[in-house]
MARBA-3410 file (N, C-alpha, C, O; in Angstrom, 1 decimal):
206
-3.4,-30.1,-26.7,-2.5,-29.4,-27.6,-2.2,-28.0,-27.0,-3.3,-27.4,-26.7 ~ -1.0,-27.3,-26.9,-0.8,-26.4,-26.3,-0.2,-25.2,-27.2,0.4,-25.6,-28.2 ~ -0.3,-23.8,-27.2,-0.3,-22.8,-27.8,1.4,-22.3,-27.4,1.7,-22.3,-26.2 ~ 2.3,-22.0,-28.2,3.5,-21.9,-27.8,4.1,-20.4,-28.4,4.5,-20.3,-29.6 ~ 4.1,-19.4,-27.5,4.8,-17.9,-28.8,6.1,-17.5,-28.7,6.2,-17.2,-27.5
7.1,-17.4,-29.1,8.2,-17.1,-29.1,9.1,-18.0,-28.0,10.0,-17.5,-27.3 ~ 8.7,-19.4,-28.0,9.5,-20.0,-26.8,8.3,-20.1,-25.5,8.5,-20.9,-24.6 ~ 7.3,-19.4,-25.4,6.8,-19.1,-24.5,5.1,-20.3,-24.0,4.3,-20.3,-24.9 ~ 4.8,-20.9,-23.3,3.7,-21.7,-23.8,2.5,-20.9,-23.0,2.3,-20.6,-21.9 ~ 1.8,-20.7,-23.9,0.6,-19.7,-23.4,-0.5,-20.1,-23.6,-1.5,-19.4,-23.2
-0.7,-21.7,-24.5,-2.4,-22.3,-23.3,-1.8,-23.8,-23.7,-1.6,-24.4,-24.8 ~ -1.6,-24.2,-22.7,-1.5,-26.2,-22.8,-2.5,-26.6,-21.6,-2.7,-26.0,-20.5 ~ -3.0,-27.6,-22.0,-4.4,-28.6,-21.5,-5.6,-27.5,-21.3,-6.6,-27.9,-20.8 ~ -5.7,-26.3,-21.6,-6.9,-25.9,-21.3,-6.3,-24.6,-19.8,-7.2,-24.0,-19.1 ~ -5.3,-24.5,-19.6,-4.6,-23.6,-18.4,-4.1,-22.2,-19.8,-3.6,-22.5,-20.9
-4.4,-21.2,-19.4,-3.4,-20.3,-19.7,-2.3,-19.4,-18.8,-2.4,-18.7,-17.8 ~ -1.4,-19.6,-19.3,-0.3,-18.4,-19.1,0.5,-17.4,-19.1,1.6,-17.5,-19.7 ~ 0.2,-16.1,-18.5,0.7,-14.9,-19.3,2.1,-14.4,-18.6,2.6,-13.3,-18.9 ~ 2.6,-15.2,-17.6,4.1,-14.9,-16.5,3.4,-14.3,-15.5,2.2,-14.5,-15.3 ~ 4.1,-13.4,-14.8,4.1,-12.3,-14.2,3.2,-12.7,-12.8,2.5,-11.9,-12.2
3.3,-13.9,-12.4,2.8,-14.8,-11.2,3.0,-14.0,-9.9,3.9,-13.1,-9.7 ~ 2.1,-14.4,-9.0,2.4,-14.1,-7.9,2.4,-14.7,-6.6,1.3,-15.0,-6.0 ~ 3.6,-14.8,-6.1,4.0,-15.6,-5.2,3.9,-15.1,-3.2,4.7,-14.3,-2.6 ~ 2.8,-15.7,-2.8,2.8,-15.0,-1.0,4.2,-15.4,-0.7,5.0,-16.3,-1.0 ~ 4.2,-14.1,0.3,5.6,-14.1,1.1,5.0,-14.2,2.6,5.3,-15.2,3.2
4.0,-13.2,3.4,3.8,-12.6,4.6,2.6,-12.5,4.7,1.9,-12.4,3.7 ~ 1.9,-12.4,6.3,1.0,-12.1,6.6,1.2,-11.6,7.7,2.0,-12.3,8.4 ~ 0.8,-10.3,8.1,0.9,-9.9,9.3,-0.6,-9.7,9.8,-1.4,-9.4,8.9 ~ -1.1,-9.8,11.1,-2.4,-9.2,11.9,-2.2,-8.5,12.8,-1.6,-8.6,13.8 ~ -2.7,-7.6,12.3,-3.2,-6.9,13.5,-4.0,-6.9,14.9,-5.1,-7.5,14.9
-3.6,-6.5,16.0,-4.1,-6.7,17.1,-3.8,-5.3,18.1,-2.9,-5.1,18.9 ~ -4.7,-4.7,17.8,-4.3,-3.5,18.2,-2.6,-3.1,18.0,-2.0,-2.6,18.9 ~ -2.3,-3.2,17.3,-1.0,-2.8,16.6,-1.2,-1.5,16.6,-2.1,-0.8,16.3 ~ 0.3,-1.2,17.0,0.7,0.3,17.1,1.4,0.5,15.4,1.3,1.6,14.9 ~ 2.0,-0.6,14.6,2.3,-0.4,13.0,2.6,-1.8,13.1,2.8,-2.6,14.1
2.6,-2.1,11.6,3.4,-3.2,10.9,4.3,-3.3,10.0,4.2,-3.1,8.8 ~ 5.0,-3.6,10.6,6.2,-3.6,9.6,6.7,-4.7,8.7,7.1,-5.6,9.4 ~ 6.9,-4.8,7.5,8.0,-5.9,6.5,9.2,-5.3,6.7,9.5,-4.2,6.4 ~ 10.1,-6.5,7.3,11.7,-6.1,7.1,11.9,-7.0,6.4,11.5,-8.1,6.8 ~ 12.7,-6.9,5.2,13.2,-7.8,4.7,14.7,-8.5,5.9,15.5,-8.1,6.6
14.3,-9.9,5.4,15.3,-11.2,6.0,14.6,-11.4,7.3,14.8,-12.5,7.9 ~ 13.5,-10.4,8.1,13.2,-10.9,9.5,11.8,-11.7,9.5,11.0,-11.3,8.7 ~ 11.5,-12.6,10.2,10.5,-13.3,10.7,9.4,-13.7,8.8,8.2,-13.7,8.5 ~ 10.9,-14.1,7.7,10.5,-15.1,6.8,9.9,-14.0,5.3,9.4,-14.4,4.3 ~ 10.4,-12.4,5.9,10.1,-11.4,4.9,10.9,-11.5,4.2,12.0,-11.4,4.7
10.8,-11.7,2.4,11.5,-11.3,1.2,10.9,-9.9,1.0,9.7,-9.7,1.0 ~ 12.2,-8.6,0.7,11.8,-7.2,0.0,13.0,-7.1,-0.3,13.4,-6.1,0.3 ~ 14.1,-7.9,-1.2,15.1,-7.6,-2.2,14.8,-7.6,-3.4,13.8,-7.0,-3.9 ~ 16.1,-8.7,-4.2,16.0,-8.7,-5.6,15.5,-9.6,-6.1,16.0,-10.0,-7.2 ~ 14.5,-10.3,-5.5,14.0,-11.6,-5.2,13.2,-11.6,-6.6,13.2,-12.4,-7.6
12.3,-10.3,-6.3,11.6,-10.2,-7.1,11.4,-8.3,-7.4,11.2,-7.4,-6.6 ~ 11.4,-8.3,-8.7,11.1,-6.5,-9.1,9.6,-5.7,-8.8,9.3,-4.5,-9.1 ~ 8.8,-6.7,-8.2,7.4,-5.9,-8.1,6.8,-6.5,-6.6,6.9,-7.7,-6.4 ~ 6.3,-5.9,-5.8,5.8,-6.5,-4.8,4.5,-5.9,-4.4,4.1,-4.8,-4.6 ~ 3.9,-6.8,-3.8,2.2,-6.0,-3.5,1.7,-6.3,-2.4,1.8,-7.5,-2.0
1.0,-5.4,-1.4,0.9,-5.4,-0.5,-1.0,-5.4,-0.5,-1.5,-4.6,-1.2 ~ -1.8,-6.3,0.3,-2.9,-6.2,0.1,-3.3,-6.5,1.4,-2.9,-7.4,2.1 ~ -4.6,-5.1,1.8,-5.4,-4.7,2.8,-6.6,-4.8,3.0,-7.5,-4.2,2.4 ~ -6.8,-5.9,4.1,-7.9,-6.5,4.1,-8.4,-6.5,5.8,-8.0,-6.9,6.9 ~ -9.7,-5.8,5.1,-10.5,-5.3,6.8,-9.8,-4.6,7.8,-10.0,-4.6,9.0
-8.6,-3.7,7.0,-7.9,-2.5,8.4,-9.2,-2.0,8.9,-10.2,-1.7,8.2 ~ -9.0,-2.1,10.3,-10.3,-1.2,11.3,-9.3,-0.5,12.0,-8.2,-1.0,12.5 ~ -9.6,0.9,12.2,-9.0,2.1,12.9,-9.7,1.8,14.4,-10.8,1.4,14.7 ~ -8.8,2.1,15.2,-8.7,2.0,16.9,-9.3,3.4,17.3,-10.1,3.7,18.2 ~ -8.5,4.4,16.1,-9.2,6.1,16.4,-10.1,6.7,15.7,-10.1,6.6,14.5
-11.1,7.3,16.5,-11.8,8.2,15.1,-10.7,9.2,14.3,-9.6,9.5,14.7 ~ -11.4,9.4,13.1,-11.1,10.3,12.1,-9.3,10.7,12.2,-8.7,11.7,12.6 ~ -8.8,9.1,11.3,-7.1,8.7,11.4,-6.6,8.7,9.7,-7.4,8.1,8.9 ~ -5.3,9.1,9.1,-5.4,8.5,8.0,-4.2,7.3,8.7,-3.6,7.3,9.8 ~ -4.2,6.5,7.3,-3.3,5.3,7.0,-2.7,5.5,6.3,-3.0,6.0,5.1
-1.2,5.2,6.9,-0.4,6.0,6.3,1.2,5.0,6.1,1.4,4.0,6.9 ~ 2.1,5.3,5.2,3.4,4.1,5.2,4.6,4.9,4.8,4.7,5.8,3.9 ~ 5.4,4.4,5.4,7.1,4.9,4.9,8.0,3.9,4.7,8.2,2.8,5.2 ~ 8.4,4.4,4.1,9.9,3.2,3.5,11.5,3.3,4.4,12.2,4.3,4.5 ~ 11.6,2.4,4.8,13.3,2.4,5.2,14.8,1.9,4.2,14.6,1.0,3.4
15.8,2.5,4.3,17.0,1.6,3.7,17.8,1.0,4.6,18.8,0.4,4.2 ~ 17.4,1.0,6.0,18.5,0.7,6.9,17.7,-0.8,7.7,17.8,-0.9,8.9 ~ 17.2,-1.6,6.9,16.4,-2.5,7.9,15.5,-2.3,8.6,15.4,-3.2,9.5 ~ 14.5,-1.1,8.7,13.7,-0.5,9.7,14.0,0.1,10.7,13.3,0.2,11.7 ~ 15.5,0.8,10.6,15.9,1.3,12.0,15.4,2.7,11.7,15.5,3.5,12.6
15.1,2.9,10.6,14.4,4.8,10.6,13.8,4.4,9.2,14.2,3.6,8.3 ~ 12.5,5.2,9.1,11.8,5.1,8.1,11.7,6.5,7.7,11.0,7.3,8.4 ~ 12.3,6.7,6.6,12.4,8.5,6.6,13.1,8.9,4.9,13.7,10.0,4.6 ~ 12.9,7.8,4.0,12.5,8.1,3.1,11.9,8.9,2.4,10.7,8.9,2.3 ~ 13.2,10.5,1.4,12.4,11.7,1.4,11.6,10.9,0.1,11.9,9.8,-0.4
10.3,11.7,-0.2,9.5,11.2,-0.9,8.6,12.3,-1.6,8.3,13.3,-1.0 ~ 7.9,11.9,-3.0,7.5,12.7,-3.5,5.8,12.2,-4.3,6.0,11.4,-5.3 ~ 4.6,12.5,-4.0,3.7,11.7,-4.2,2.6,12.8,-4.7,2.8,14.0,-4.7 ~ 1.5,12.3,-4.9,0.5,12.6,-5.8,-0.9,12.1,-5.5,-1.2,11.0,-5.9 ~ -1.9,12.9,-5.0,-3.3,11.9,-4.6,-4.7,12.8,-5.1,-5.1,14.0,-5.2
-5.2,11.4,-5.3,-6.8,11.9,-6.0,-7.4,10.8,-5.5,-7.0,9.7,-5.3 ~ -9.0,11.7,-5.4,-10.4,10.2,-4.9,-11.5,11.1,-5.3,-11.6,12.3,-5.7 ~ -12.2,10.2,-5.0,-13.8,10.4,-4.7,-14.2,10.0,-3.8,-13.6,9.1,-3.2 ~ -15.8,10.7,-3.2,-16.7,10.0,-2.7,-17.9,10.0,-2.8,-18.4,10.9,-3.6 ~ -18.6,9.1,-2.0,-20.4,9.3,-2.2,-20.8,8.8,-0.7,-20.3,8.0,0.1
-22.0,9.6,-0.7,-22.3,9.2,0.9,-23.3,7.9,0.8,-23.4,7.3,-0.3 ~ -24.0,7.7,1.7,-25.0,7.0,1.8,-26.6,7.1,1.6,-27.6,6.4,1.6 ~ -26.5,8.2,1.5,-27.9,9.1,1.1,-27.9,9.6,-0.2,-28.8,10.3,-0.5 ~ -26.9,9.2,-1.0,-27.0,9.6,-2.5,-27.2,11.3,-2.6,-27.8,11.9,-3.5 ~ -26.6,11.9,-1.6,-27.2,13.5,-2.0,-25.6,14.1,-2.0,-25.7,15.4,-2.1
-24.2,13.6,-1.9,-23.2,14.3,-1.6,-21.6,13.6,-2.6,-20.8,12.7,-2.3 ~ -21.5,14.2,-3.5,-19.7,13.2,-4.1,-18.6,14.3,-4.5,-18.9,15.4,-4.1 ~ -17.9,14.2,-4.9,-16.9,14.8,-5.0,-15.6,13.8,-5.8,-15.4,12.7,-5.5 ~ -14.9,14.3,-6.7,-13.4,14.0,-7.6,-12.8,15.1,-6.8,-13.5,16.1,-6.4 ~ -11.8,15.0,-6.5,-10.8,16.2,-6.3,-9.3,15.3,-6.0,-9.2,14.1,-5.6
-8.2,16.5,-6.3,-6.9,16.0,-5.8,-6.4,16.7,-4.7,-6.7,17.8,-4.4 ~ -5.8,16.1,-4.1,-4.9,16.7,-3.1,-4.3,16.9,-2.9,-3.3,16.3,-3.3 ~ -3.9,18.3,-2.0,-2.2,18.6,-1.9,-1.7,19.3,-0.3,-2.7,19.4,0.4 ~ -0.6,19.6,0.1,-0.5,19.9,1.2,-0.3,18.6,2.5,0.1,17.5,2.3 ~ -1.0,19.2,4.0,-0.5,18.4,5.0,-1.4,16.9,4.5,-1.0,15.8,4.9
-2.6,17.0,3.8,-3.2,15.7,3.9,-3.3,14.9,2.5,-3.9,13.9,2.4 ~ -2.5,15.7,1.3,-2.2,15.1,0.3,-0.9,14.6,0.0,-0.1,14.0,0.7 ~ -0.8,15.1,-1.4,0.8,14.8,-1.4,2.0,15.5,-1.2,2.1,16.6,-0.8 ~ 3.1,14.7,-1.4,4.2,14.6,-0.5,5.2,15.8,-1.5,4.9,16.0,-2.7 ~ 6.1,16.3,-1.0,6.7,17.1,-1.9,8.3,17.1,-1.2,8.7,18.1,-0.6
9.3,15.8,-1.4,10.8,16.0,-1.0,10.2,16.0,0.5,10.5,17.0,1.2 ~ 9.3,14.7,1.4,9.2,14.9,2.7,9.7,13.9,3.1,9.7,12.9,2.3 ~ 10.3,13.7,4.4,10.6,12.0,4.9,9.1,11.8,5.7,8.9,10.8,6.5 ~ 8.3,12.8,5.4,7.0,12.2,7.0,6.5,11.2,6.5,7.0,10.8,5.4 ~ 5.7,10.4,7.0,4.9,9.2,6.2,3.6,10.0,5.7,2.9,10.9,6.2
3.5,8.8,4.1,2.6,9.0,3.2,1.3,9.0,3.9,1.3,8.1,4.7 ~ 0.1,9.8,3.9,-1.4,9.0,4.3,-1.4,8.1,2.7,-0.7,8.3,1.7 ~ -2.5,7.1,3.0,-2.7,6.1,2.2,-4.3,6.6,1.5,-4.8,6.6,0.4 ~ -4.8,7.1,2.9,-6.7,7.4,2.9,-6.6,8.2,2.4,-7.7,8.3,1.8 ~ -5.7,9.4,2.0,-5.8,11.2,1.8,-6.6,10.6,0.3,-6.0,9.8,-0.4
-8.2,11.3,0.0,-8.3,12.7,0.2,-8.8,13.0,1.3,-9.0,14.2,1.5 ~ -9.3,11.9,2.5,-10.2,12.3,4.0,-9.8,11.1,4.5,-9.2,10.2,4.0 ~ -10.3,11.4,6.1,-9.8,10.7,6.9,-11.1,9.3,7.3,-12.3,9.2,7.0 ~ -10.2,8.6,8.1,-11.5,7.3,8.2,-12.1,7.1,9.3,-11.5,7.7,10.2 ~ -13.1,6.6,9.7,-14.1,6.0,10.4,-13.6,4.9,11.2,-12.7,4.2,10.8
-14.1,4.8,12.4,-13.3,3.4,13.6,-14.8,2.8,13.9,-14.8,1.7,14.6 ~ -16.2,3.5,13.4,-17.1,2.4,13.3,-16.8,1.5,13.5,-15.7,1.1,13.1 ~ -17.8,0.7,14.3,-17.6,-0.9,14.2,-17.3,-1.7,12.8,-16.4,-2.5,12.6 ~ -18.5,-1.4,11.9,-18.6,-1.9,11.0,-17.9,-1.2,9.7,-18.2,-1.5,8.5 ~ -16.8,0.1,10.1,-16.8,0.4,8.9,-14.9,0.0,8.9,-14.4,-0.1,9.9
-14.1,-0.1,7.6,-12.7,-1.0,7.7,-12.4,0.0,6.3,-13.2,0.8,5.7 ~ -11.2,-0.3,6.0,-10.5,-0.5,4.6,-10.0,-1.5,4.3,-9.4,-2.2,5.0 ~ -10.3,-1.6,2.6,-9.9,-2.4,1.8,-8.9,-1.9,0.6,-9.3,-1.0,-0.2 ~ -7.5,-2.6,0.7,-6.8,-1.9,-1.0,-5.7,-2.4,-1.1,-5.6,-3.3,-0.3 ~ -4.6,-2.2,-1.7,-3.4,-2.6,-2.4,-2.5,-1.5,-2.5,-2.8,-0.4,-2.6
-1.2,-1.9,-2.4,-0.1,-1.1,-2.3,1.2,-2.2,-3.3,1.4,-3.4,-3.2 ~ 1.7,-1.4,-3.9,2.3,-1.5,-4.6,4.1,-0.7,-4.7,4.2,0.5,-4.8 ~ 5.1,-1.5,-4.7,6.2,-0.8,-4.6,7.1,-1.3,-5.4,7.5,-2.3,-5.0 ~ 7.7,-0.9,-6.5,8.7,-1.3,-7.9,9.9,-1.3,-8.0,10.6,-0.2,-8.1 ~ 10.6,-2.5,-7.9,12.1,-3.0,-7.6,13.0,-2.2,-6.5,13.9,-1.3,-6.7
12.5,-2.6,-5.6,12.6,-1.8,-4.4,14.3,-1.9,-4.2,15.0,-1.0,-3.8 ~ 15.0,-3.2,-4.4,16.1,-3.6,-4.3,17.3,-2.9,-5.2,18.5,-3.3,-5.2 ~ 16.9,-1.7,-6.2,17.7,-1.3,-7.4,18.6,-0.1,-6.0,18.3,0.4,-4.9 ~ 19.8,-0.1,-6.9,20.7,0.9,-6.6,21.4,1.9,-7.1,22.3,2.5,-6.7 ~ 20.3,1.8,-8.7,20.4,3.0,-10.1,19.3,3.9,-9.8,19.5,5.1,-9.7
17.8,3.3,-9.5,16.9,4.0,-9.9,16.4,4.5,-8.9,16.8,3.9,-7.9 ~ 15.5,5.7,-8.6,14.2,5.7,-7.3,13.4,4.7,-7.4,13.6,4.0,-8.3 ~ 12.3,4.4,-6.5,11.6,3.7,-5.9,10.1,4.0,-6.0,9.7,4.6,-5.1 ~ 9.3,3.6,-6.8,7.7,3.9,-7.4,7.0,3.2,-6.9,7.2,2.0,-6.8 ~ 6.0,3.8,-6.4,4.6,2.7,-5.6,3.9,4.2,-5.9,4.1,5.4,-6.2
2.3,2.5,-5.6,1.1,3.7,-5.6,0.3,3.0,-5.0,0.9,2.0,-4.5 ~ -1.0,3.0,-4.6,-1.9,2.3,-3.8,-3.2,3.1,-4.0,-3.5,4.3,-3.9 ~ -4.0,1.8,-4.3,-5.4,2.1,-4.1,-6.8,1.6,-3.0,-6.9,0.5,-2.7 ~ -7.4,2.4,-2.7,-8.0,1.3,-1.6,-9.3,2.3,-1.3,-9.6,3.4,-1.6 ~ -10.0,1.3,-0.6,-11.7,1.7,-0.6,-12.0,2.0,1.4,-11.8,1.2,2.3
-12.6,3.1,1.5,-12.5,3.0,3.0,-14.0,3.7,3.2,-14.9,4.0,2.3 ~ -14.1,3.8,4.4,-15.0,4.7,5.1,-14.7,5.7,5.9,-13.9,5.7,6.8 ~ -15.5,6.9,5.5,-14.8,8.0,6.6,-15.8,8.4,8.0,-16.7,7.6,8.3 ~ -15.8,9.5,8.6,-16.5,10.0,9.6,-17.9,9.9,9.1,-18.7,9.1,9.5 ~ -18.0,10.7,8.1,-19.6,11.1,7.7,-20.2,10.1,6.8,-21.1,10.3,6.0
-19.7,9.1,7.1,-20.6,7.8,6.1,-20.6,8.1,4.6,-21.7,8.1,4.0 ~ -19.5,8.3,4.2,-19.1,8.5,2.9,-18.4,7.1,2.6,-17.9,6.4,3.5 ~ -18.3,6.6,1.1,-17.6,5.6,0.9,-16.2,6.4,-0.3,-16.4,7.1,-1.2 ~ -14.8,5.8,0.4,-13.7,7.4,-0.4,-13.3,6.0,-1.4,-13.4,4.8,-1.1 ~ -12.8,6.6,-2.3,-12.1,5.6,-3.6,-11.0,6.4,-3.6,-11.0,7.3,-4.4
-9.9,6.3,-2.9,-8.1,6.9,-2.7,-6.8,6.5,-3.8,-6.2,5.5,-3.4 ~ -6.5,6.9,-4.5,-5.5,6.9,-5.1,-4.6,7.6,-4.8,-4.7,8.7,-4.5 ~ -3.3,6.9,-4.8,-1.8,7.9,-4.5,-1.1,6.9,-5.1,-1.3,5.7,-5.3 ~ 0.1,8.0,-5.3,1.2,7.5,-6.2,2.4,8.1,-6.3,2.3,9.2,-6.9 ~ 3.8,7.8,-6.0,4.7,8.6,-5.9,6.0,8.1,-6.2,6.0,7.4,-7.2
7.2,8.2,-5.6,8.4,7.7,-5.6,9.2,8.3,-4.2,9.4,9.4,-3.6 ~ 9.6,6.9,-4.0,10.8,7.3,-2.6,12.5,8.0,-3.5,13.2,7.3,-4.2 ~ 12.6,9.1,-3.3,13.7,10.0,-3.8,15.2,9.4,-3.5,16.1,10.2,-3.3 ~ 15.5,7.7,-3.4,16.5,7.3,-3.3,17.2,6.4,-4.3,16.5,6.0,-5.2 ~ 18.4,6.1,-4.1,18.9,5.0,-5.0,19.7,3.9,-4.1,20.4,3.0,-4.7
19.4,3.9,-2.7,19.8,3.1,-2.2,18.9,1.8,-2.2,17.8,2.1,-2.8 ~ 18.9,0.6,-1.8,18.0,-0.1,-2.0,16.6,-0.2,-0.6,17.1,-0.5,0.4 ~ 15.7,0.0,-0.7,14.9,-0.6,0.3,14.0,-1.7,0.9,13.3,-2.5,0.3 ~ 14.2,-1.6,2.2,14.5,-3.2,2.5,13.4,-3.2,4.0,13.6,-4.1,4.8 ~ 12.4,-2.5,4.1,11.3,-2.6,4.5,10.6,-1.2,4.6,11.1,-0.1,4.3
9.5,-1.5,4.8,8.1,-0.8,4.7,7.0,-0.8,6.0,6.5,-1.8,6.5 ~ 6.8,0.4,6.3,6.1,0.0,7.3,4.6,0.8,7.2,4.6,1.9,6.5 ~ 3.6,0.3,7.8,2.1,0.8,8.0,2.1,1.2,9.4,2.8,0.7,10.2 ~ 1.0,2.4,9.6,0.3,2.5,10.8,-0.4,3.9,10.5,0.1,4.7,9.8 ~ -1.7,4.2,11.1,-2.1,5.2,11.7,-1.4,6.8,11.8,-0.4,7.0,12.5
-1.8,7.3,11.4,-1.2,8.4,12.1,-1.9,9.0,13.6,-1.3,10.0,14.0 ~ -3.0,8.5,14.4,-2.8,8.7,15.4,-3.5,7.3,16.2,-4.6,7.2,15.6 ~ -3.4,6.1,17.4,-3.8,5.0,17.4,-3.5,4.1,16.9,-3.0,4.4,15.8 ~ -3.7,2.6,17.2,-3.8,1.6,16.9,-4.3,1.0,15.4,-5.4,1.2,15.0 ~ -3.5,0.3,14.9,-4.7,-0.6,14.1,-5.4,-1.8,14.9,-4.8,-2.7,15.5
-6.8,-1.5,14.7,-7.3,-2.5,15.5,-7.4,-4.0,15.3,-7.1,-4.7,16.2 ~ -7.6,-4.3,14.2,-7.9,-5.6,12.9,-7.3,-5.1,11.9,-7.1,-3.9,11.8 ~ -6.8,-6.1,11.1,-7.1,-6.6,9.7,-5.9,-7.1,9.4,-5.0,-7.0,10.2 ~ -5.8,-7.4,8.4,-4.7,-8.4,7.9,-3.8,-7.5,6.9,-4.3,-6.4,6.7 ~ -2.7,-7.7,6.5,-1.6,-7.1,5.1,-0.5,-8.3,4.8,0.5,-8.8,5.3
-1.2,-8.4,3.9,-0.4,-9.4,2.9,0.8,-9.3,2.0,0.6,-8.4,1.1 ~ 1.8,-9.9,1.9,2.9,-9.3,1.1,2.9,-10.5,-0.1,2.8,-11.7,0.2 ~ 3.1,-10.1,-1.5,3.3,-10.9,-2.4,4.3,-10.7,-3.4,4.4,-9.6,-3.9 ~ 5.2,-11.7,-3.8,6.1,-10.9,-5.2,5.5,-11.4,-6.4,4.7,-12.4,-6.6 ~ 6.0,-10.6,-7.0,5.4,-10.8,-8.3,6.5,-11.0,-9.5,7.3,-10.1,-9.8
6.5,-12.1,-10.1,7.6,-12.8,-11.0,7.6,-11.8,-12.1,8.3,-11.9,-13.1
END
């Protein structure tokens, strides 16, 4: 017997349903990659009107350089320039490994947020990361009907890393691409080196 609200069926056989599904599009790897890029229409990438929410998830980035952030910009032109002026916002914490060092704080300036810049966002700001063997990032990126040609363009991203001094950082940022044209890829990389490993996953979300 199944539970039905306004037209909507929200538990039949023992499954529930709340919408808002999410469907893989992409996987890219890294291999010493200089960036990665999603273009929409190339090599099987959807980033139109496909879908109004899309999520990007980061799994085991390892940095090629010591002490790099991770960082992304948006294009309107199919990736032929990623220079999206942009306006953003960043806060984290950390804790070291010795339990004697943490910190809340927000960021602002060259390694925080963005204020009307086309440079690319860091993703890591409030500090930069670690190329340890064993130390990577983990997190999610988020960008909101990227395909509109009324509105700007809202993402944020959160994600868990390691930096130089064996701190574990909890990064938040969040901002808007200052356009109304639609955008139609996104790209990652370093701001200085290689990504060494890890995977970025693209998904929409119904």
């Amino acid at each position: 017997m199944g539970l039905i609200s306004n037209g909507t069926t929200v538990f039949d056989a023992g499954a529930m349903s709340l919408g808002g599904s999410m469907t893989f599009i992409k996987k890219l790897t890294a291999n010493s990659s200089g960036t990665l890029s999603f273009v929409d229409g190339a090599s099987s990438v959807v980033l139109d009107d496909t879908y109004k929410e899309y999520l990007f998830t980061f799994k085991d980035i390892h940095a090629q350089t010591d002490n790099v952030f991770f960082q992304f910009n948006l294009s309107t032109d199919g990736g032929s320039n990623y220079n999206v002026t942009k306006t953003s916002t960043v806060f984290g914490s950390y804790h070291n490994e010795n339990g004697n060092s943490t910190n809340l704080s927000y960021r602002s300036g060259d390694n925080g947020g963005l204020a009307q810049s086309t440079a690319f966002q860091n993703i890591t700001t409030p500090d930069n990361m670690s190329s340890d063997n064993d130390h990577i990032l983990s997190g999610t990126f988020t960008i909101f009907n990227p395909s509109s040609t009324t509105f700007v363009k809202h993402y944020m991203s959160h994600c868990s890393f390691n930096n130089v001094s064996n701190h574990t950082i909890n990064a938040f940022m969040a901002g808007y691409g200052n356009t109304t044209s639609a955008v139609d890829a996104v790209q990652f990389k370093f701001n200085s080196g290689n990504i060494d490993a890890g995977d970025i996953c693209l998904y929409g979300i119904a």
